[in-house]
C-alpha positions as a printed NumPy array, in Angstrom:
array([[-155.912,   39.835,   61.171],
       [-154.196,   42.567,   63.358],
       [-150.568,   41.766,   64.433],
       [-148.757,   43.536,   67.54 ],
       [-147.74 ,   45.857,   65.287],
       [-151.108,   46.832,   64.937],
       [-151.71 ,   47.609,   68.465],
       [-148.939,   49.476,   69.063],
       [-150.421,   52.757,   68.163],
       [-151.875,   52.962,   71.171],
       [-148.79 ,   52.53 ,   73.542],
       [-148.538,   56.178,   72.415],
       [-151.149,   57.032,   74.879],
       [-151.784,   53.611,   76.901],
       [-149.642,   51.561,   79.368],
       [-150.939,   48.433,   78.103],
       [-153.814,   46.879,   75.447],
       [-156.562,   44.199,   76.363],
       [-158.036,   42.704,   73.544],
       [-161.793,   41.562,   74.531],
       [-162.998,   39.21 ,   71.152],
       [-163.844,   35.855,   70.372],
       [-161.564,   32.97 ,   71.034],
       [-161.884,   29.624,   68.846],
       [-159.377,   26.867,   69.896],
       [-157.771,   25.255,   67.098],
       [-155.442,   21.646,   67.241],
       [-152.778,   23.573,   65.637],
       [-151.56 ,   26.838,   64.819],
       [-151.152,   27.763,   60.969],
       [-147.37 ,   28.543,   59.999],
       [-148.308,   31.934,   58.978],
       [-150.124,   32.733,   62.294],
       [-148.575,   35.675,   63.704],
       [-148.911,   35.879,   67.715],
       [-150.812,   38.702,   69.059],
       [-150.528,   38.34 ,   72.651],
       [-147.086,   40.139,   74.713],
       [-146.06 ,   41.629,   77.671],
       [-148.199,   44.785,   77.098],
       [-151.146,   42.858,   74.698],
       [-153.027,   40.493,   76.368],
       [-156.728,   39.135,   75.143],
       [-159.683,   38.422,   77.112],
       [-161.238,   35.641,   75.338],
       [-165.245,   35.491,   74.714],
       [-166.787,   32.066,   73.828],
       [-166.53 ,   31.874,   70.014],
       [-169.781,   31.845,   67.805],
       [-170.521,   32.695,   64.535],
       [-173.925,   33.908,   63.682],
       [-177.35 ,   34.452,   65.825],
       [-178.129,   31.105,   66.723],
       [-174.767,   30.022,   68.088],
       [-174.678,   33.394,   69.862],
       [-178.187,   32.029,   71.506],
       [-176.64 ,   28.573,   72.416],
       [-173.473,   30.509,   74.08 ],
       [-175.198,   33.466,   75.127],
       [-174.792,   34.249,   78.911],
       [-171.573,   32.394,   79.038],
       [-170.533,   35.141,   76.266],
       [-172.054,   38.286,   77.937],
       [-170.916,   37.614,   81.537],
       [-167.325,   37.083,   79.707],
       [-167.762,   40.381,   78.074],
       [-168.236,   41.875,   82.179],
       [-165.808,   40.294,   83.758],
       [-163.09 ,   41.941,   81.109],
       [-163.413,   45.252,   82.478],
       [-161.883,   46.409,   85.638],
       [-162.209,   49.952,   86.994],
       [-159.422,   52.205,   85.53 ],
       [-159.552,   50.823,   82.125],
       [-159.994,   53.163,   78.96 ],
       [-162.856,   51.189,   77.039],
       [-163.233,   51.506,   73.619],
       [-166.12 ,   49.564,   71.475],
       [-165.728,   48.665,   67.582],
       [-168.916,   47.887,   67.182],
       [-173.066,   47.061,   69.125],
       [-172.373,   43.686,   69.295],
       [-173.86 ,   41.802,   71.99 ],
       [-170.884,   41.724,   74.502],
       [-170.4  ,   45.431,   73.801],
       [-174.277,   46.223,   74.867],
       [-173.46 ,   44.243,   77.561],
       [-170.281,   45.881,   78.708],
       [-171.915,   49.461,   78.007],
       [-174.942,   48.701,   80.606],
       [-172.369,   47.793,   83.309],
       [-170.516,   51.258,   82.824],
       [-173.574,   52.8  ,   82.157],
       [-174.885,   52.319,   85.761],
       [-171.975,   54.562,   86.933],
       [-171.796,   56.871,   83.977],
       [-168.066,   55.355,   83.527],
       [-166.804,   57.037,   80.27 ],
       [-165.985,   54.876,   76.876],
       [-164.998,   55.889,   73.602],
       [-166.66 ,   54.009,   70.059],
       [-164.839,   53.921,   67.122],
       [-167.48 ,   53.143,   64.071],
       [-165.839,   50.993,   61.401],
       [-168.791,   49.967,   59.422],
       [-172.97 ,   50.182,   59.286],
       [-174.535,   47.863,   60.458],
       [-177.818,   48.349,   58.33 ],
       [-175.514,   47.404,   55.295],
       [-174.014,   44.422,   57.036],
       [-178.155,   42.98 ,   57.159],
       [-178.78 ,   43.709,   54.029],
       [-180.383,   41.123,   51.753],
       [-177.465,   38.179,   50.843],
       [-175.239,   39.501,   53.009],
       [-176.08 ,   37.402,   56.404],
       [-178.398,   34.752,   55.319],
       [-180.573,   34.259,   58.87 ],
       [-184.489,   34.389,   59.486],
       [-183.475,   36.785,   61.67 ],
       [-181.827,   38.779,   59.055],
       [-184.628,   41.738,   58.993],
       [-184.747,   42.018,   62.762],
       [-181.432,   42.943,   63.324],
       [-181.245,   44.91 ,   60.203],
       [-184.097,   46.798,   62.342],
       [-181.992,   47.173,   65.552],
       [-178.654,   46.664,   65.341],
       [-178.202,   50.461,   63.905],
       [-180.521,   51.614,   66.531],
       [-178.258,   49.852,   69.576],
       [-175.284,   51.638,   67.302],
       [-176.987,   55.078,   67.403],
       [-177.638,   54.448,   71.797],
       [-173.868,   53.71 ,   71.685],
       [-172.626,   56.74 ,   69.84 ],
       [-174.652,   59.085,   71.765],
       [-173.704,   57.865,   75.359],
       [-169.979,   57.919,   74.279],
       [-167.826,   60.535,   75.61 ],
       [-165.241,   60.168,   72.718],
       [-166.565,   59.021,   69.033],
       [-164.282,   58.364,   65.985],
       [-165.112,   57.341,   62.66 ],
       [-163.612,   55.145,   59.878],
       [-165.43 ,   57.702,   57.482],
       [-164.646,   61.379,   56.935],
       [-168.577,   61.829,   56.954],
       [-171.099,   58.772,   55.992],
       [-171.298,   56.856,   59.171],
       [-171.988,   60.056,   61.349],
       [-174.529,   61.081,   59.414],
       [-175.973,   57.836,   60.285],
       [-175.017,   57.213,   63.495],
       [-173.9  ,   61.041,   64.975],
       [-172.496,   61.439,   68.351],
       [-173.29 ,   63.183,   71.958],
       [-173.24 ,   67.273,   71.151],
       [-170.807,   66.947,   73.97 ],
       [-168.598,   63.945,   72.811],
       [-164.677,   64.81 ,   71.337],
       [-165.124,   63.638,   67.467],
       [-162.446,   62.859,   65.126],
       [-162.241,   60.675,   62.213],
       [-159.006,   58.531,   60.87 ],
       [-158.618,   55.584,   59.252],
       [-157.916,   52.278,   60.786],
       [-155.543,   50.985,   57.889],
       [-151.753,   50.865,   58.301],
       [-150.352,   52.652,   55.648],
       [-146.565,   52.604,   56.565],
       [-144.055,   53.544,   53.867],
       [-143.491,   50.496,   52.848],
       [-147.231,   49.866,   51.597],
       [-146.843,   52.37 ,   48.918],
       [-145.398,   51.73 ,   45.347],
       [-142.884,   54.72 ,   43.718],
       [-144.708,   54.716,   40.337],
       [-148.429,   53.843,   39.515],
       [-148.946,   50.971,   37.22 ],
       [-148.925,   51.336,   33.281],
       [-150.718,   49.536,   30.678],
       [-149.998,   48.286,   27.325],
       [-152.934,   49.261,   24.39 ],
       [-153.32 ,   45.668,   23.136],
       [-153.501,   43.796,   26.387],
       [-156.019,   41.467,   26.324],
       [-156.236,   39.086,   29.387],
       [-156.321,   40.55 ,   32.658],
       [-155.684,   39.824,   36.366],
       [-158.348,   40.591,   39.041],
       [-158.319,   40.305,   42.712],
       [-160.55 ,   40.707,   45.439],
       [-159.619,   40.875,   49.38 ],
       [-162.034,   40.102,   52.209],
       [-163.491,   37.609,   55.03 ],
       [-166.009,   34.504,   53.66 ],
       [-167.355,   34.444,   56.823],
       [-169.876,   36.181,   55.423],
       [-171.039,   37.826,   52.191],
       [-170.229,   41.658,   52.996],
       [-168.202,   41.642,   50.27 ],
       [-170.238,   40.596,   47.542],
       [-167.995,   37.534,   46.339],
       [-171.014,   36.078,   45.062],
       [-172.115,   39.031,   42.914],
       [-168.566,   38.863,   41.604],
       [-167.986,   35.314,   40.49 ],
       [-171.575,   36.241,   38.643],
       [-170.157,   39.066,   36.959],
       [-167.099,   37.32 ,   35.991],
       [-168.684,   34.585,   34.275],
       [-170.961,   36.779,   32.228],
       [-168.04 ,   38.749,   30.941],
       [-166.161,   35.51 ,   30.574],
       [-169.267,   34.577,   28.087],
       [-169.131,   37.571,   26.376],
       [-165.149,   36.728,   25.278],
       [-162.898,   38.434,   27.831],
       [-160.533,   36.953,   29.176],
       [-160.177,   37.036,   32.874],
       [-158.75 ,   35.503,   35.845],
       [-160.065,   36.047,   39.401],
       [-157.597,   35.811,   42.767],
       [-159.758,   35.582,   46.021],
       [-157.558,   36.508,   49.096],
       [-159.876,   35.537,   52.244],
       [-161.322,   32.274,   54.02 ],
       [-164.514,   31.184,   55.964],
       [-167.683,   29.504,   56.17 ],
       [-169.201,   30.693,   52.807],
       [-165.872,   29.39 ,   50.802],
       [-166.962,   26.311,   49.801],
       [-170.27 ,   27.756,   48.086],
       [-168.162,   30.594,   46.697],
       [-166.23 ,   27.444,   45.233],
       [-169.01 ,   25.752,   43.574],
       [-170.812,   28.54 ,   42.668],
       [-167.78 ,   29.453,   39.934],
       [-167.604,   25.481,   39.332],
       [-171.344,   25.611,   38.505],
       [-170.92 ,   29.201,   36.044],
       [-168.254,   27.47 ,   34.612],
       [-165.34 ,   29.219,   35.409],
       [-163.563,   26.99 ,   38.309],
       [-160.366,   27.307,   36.362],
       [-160.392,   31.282,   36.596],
       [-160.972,   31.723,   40.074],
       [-157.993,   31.1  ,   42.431],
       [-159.008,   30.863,   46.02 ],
       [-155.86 ,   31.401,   48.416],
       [-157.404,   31.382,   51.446],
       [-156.456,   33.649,   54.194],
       [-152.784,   35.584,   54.008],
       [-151.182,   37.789,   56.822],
       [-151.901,   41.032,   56.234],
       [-148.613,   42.536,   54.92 ],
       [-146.237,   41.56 ,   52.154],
       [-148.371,   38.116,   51.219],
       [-151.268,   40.14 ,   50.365],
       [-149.525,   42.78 ,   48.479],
       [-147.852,   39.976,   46.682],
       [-151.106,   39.221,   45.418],
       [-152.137,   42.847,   44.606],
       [-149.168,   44.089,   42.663],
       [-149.881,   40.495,   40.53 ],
       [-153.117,   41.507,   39.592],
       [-154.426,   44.523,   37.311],
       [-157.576,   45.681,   38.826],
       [-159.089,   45.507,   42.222],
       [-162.704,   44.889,   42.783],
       [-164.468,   44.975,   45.854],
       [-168.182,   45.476,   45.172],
       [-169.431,   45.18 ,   49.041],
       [-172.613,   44.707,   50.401],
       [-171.343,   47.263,   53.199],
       [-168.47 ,   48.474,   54.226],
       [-166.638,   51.399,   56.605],
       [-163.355,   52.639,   54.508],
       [-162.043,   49.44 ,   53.147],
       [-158.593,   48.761,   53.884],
       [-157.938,   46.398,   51.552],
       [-159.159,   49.154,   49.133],
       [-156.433,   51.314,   50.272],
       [-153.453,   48.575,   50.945],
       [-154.509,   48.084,   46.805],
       [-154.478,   51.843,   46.118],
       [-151.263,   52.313,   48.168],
       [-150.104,   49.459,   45.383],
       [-150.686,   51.625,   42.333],
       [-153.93 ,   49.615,   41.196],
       [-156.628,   50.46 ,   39.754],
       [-160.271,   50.046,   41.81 ],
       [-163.313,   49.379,   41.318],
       [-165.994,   49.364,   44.42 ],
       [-170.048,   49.693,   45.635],
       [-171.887,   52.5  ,   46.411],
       [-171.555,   51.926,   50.031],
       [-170.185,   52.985,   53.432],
       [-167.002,   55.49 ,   52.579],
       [-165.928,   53.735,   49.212],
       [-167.38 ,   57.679,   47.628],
       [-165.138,   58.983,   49.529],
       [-162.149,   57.24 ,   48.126],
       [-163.375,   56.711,   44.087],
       [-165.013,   58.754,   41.962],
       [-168.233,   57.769,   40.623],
       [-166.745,   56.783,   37.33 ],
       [-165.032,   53.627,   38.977],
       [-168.408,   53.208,   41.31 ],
       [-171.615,   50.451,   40.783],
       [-174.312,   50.238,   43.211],
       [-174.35 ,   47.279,   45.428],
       [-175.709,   43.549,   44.143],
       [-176.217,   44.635,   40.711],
       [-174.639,   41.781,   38.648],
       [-175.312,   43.372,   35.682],
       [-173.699,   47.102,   36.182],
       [-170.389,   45.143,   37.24 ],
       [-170.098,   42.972,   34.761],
       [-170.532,   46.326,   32.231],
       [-168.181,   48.229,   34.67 ],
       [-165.423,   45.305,   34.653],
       [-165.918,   45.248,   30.286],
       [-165.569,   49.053,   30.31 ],
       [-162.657,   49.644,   32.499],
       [-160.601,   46.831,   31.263],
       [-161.133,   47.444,   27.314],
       [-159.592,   51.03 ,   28.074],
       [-156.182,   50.006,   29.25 ],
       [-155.38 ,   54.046,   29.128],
       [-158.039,   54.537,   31.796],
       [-156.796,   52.136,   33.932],
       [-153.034,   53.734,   33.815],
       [-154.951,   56.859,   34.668],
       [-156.881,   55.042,   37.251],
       [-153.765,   54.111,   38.767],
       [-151.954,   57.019,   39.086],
       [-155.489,   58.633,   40.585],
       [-155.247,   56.267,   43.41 ],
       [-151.892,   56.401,   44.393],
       [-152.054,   59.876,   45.023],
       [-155.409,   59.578,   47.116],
       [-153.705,   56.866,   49.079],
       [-150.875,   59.161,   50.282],
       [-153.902,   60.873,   52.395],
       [-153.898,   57.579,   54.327],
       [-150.4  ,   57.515,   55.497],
       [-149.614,   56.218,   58.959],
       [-147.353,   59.665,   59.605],
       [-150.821,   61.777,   57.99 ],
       [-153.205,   60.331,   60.488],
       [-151.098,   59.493,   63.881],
       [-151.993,   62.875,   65.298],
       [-155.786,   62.974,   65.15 ],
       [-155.604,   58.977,   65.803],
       [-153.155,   60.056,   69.179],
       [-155.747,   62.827,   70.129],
       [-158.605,   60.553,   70.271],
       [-156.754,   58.385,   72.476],
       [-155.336,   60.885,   74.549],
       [-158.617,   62.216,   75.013],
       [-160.331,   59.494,   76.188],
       [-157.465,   58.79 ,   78.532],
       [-158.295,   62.148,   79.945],
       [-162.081,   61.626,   80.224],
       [-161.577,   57.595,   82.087],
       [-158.825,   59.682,   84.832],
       [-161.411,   62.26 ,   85.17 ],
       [-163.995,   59.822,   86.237],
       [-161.449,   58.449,   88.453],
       [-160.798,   61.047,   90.046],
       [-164.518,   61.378,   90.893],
       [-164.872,   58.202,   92.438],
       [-162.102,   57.289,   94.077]])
């Protein structure tokens, strides 16, 4: 998902990046695989496990994996409250040892209803966001994927350094030179969507449901899903089922870059109507394209659309009526275009490396303070 080229924006502060995540062996490696691990990226692997009750069956072997990462002197910096990150936090915790979070997402949207289909669905939707809010508020350095919706939610220390910046990597060769025009009598249309089927966050369910009722009501529209996991094969049948198997192209996962804006600058619209989300950065690799989007109501997708080209989350119907209306106005969509390419310039790698840097340097500072206090 994140190539070396991802984790070199923080050689601009750090010697060297350790990658602490889950590690599933595979018999072979996929031709399109690109190798994370280098001479200054290594990764700490955790036992792999996808969902609560393989977390259960793996659980100590996971959290004392999650300890044994850290070594005294590293900067730590936590993506999210999951379990190994609780862990890791109680061990520094003990010594007040400073860490940094950086909040990509909420995780009372990511438990919502249909998104994570557990028992256990409504407990953690009950305290995962609490664990997130303990997290924030013992970090000495917070950052946010959002300009301002995940701290209302989850606010930091009075005393932490704050920022905000996106995670996506806009470089210049993301971004189209002219937005996307179309013709008046157009009359079939290309949409894509772009996310993880490992679970539902991003709604492909509501989608393939939307599709096929505007499919019955005479459009005509084809569907490209970029994205692979468990849930694929029900995403598969559940188009088969609605009747519309031969509209919806599954292509599994791509590597982030020029495969998946192949895809995008195919396609006329881009619809991601998530269950939760941060700032999507498939949203802005697809408005960095020049094409037209259409999101949820959720996370920091307000901050990035206007409410015109907005529905609320898991409401079949008000997508279906949002995909009819945007794609019988052709003109709107040229207009929609344009609109989003010029947003999208906000997100350029060169407009956010300084506040990104800052962070970074700042926790740097904090870690060799504590250092220097406990020699």
């Amino acid at each position: 998902m994140f190539a070396p080229s991802y984790w070199k924006r923080y050689f601009e502060v750090f010697e060297e990046v350790k990658i602490v995540a889950r590690v599933r062996p595979v018999a072979e490696a996929s031709p399109d695989w690109v190798r994370v691990n280098t001479d200054r990226i290594s990764v700490e692997p955790l036992p792999h496990y996808i969902g609560p009750w393989e977390y259960l069956l793996r659980r100590q072997r996971v959290l004392n994996s999650a300890r044994n990462a850290f070594t005294v002197g590293d900067a730590v910096l936590f993506y999210s409250a999951s379990p190994p990150a609780l862990a890791l936090r109680n061990k520094l915790r003990a010594s007040a040892y400073p860490y940094g979070v950086y909040i990509i997402a909420d995780p009372y949207d990511v438990f919502s209803p249909g998104a994570v289909r557990s028992k256990l669905r409504p407990f953690f939707r009950w305290s995962v966001p609490r664990q997130l809010r303990s997290l924030c508020y013992g970090a000495s350095a917070a950052a946010y994927i959002t300009e301002a919706a995940l701290q209302k939610q989850y606010p930091p220390s009075p005393a932490a350094y704050t920022d905000h910046y996106s995670m996506a990597e806009l470089p210049e060769d993301t971004f189209v030179e002219q937005p996307k025009t179309f013709a008046p009598d157009r009359t079939s249309w290309m949409l894509v969507t772009v996310g993880a089927m490992s679970q539902l966050y991003k709604a492909q369910d509501i989608l393939i449901e939307a599709i096929a009722r505007c499919t019955q009501q005479g459009l005509d529209l084809k569907l490209v899903f970029v994205g692979d996991g468990q849930y694929r094969p029900m995403l598969e049948k559940q188009a088969a089922e609605l009747g519309i198997g031969d509209r919806c192209l599954f292509l599994g996962a791509l590597t982030a870059g020029a495969a998946v804006r192949q895809q995008l600058d195919r396609a006329d619209l881009f619809v991601l109507p998530s269950r939760q989300e941060g700032l999507p950065r498939a949203m802005l690799e697809a408005m960095a394209r020049g094409l037209p989007c259409l999101g949820s109501t959720v996370g920091g997708m307000p901050e990035l659309l206007p409410s015109e080209d907005l529905v609320p989350p898991v409401d079949v119907s008000a997508l279906a009526a949002k995909i009819r209306e945007m794609v019988s106005d052709p003109q709107r969509l040229s207009e929609m275009s344009a609109r989003n390419l010029h947003r999208a310039q906000d997100f350029r790698e060169d407009c956010i490396q300084d506040r990104r840097t800052a962070f970074y340097r700042a926790l740097r500072q904090q870690t060799e303070a504590w250092l220097s206090q406990h020699p």
